[in-house]
N, C-alpha and C positions, 0 to 999 in steps of 0.2 A: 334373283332375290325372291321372285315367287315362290319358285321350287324349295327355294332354303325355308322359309319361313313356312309351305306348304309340310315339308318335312319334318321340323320339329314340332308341328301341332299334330301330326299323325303319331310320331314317336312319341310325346308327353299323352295323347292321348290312350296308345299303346301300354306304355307301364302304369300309368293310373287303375286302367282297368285288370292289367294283369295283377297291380299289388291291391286292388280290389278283391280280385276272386280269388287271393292268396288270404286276403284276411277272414272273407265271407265263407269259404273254406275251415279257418279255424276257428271260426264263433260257430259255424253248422257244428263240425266235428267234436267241437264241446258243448252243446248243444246236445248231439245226440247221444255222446256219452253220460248226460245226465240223466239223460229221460232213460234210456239203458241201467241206468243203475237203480231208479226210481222202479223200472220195470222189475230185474230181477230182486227189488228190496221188496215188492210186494209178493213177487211170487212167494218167495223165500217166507216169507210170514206164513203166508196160507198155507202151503205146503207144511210147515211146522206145526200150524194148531189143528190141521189135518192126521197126522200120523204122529204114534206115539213108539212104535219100533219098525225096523228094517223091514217087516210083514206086511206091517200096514205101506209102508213106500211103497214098496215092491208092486203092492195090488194094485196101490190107487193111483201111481202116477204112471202118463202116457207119456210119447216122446212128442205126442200135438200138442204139448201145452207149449206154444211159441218155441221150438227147435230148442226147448231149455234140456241141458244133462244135469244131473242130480247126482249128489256125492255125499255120501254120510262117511265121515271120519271119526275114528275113536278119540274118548281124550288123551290114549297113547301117541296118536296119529297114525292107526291102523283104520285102513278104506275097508271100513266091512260093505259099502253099497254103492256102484256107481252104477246108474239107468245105462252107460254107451260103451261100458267096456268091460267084458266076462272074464273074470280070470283076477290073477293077486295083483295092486298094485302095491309100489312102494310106501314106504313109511309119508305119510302127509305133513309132518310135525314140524317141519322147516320150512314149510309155505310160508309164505307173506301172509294172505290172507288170512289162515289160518290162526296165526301168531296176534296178527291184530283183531281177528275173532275173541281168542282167549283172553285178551290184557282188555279190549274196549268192548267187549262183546259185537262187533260186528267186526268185517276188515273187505277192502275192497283191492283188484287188482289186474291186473292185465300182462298178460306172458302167454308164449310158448307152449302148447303143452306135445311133450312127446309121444305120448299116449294116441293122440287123435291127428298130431301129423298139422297141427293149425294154429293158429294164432287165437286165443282164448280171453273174453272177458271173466273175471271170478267176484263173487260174491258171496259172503259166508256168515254167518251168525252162530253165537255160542245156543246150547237148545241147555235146560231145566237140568238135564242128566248130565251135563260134561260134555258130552260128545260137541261137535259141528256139521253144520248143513251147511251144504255147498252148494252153490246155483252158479252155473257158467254157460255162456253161450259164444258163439263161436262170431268172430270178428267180422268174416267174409258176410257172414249173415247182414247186419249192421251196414257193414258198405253199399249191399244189395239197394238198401233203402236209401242211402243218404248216395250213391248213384247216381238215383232215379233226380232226386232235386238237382246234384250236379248237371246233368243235363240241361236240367233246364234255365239255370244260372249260366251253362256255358252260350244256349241260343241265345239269351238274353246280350249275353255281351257280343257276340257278333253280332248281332242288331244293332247294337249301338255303336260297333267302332265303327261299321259300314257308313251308318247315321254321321258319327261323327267324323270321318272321310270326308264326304259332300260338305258340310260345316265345314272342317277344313279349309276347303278350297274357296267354299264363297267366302269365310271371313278373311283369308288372305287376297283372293280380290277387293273386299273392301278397304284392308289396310293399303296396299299397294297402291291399287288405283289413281287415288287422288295424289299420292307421289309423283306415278307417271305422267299426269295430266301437267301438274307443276314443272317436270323435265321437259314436255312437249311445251308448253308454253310459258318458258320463264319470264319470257316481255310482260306479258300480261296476264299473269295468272293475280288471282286478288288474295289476300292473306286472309278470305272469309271461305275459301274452296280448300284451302291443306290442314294439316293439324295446329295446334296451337304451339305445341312443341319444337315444328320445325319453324316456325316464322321467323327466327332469327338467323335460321341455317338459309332458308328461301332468299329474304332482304340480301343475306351475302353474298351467296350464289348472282343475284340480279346486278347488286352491283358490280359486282367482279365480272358478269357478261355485260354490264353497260361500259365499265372500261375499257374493256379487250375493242367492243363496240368505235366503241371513243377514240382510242390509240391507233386502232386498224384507220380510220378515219382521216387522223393528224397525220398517219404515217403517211396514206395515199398525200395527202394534201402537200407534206413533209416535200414528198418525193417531186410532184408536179410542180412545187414551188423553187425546188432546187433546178431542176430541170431548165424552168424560164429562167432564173436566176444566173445559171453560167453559161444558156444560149446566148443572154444579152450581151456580153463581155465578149464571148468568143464572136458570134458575130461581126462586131466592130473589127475585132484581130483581124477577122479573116476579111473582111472588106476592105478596109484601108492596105494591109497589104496586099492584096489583088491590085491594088489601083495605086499602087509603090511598082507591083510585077511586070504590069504592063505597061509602066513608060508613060499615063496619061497625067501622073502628076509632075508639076515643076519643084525644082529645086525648094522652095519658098513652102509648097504644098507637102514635100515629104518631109520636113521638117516639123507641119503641121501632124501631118498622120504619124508620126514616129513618136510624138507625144500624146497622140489618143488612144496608139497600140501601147503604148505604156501604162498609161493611167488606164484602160482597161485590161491589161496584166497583171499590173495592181489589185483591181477591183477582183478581179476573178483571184490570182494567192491568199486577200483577205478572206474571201468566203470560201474560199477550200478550206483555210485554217480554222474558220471559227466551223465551218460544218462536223470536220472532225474531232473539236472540241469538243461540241455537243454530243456527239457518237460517245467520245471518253465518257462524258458527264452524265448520260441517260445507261453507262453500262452496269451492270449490278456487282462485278468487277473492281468496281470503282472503290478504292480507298482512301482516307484521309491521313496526311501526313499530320497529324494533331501535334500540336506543341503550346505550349501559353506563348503569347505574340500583345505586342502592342498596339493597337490600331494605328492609333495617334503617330506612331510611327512609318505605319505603311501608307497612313494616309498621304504625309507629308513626302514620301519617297517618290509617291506617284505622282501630284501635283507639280513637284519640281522633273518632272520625265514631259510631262502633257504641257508645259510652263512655254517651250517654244512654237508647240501649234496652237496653243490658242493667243499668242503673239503675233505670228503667220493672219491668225485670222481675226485680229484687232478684237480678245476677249482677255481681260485680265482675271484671274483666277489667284485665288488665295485657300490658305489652311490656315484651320483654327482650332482651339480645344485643346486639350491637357493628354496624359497617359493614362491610356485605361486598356489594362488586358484581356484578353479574351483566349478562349481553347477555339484553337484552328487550323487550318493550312497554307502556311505563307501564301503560295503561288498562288491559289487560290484566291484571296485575299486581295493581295494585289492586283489581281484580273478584274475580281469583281470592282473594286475603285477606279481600275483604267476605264472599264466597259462605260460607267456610270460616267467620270470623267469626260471623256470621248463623245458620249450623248452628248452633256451639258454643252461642250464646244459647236459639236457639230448642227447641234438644232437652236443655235444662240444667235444672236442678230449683235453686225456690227458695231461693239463700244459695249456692248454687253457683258455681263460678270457671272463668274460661275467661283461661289463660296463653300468648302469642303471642312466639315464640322465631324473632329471623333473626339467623343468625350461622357463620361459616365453622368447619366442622368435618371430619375428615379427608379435607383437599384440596376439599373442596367446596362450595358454598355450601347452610345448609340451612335449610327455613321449616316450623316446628311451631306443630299450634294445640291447644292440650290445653284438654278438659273436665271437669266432675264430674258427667256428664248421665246421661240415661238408658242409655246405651250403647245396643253393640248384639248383635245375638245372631251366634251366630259363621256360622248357615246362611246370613245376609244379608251378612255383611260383603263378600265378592263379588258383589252385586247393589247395591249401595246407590250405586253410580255410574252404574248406568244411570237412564234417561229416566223419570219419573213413580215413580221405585221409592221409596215409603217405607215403612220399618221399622213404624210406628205412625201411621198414616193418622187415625182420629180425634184425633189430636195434632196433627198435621202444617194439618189443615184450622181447630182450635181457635189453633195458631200462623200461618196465614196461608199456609204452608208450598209452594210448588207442584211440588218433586216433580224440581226441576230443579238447584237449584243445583248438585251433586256433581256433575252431568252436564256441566254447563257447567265445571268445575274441571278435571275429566279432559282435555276438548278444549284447554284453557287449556297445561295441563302438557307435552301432546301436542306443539306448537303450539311450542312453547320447548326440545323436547328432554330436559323433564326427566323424572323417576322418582318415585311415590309409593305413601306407606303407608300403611297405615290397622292400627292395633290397640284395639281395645277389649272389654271385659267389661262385662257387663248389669249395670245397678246403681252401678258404680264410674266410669264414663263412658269418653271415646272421645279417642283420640291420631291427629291425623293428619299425616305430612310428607313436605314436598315436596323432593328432592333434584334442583337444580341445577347443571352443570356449570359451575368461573369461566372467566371470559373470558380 
């Protein structure tokens, strides 16, 4: 980025100065074509109220007077006098200057001349008698002097682009700079050390490396908690069967272990399942089968599915509420109501009730699952959606529990756009809902 940005301020600095001495060039060179014409308009006077025929020219003018050639023309456009060339020239009369001599009395002009083999300023004035006097001097002459100044406009500018080089570079360390500083330290760089113009790019940058941060983070965590998660299960497997293997249990006893290798087979197929559910649900991958869908309907599909375990475990559960649609994805849908379902049972206390509510309520569509369970305590209640987090871990493991469901709800909710709550108190149980926008 240095080199870039060092580059285009030598190169912008480059043609500024080139289409500088391009113009400074053509104001000199007009410039000195005035004072040049100003020069030979006054020779040209003098020389006229000096001399009154080709006699007088002839004597009184030198070729010192400033390298000027001298031309008297008839008013035929016969050159009866030129100071630099002996011998007949051609007819004059189709000159330029000549022509604008006779119509305006003076004429001025610049060309070629063959005669002298050079490139010619002309200047001419009509005289008293008809004739024209001509003043011309030679170009190369002219350059000689406006040269001399080029030179010096040329050193000038290589002092300065040398100058401006070094500027250059430090002003591109300056811009830089504090960029890098901000790359080097995006944790803690302060929004009063960069420009005011990146603050918003910086902020995103930050937060974008606080969540990589973050994720890398849950993921280790993700990983170590899964890790304990399916030692625990497997463990038991492989213990009780060891002690199935070698004959130390009785009859009475493998009957016992045969049902703790189960219920912990169980427990470990649940949490394979919901792990790689969450895999699907965290993939970017992931699409939604959208359809407009009933709530009220899937609500009540699930409750009568959930209707015999929380039977099993002495909790009666009811649906309520009317039809109200929403855009969604069945399966989905239904996970997310089982998951919540399944909660409400599982962390609910003997004779306890768990009531499932879908129904449009200011402007929205809303899904409540209310408990009489054990609640939860309020330090947790912003933790009990993430990954493995349970409130009551020897609960959770005595209920089968892996630690996921809430987790997998949350991505669900995520997923559909919608908005949820959670309130509860320890003891009196737990309210959770889910606020979706209608279609």
């Amino acid at each position: 980025m240095k080199k870039k940005i060092n580059r285009y301020l030598v190169l912008t600095v480059f043609a500024t100065l080139v289409a500088t001495l391009i113009i400074a060039v053509a104001i000199f060179r007009n410039m000195y074509k005035k004072q040049v014409l100003s020069e030979m308009r006054t020779y040209a006077a003098l020389i006229n109220s000096l001399t009154t025929s080709v006699a007088e020219l002839s004597e009184q003018y030198t070729e010192d007077v400033s390298g000027l050639r001298v031309t008297l023309i008839d008013a035929d456009g016969t050159v009866v006098y030129d100071s630099d060339v002996d011998g007949t020239l051609e007819n004059h009369a189709n000159r330029k200057e000549v022509q604008e001599a006779e119509s305006f009395g003076e004429g001025w002009t610049t060309r070629y001349s063959d005669s002298l083999n050079s490139e010619q300023y002309y200047y001419a004035i009509l005289r008293e008698d008809g004739s024209i006097l001509r003043i011309s001097k030679e170009e190369a002459s002219i350059w000689g002097i406006f040269t001399n100044t080029l030179r010096g406009i040329f050193g000038v500018a290589v002092i300065m682009f040398l100058v401006c080089m070094f500027l250059a570079r430090y002003i591109t360390a300056g811009i830089v700079d504090p960029i890098e500083k901000m790359a080097a330290n995006i944790d803690s760089v302060s929004t009063e050390d960069i420009y005011e113009e990146l603050v918003p790019f910086a902020m995103t940058i930050r937060a974008q490396h606080e969540d990589i941060l973050k994720n890398a983070k849950m993921r280790q965590e993700f990983t170590a908690n899964v890790s304990h998660e399916l030692k625990t299960p497997l463990t038991s497997i492989s213990g009780y069967a060891e002690l199935i293997e070698t004959g130390i249990a009785g009859e009475k006893e493998v009957q016992h272990f045969a049902h703790e290798i189960h219920r912990s087979a169980q427990r470990l197929l649940t949490l394979i399942n919901d792990i790689i559910r969450l895999s699907e649900l965290d993939s970017d991958k992931m699409s939604i089968a959208a359809a407009e869908i009933d709530l009220y309907t899937v609500a009540a599909s699930c409750v009568e599915n959930v209707r015999m375990n929380a039977q099993k475990n002495h909790i009666t559960i009811r649906c309520d509420g009317s039809p109200c649609v929403i855009h969604g994805d069945r399966n989905m849908l239904e996970e997310l109501v089982y998951n919540l379902c399944d909660n409400a049972i599982r962390y609910n206390k003997p004779g306890g009730t768990v009531e499932v509510t879908a129904k449009e309520q200011d402007g929205r569509v809303m899904l409540r699952v209310a408990d009489t369970g054990i609640g939860i305590p309020e330090e947790s209640q912003e933790r009990v959606f993430e990954r493995f987090y349970c409130v009551d871990k020897s609960h959770s493991k005595n209920t089968g529990g892996t630690g996921l469901g809430l987790a997998i709800v949350k991505h669900i909710v995520a997923q559909h756009n919608a908005r949820i709550e959670l309130k509860s108190r320890v003891g009196e149980g737990t309210r959770i809902t889910v606020w979706f926008e209608k279609p």
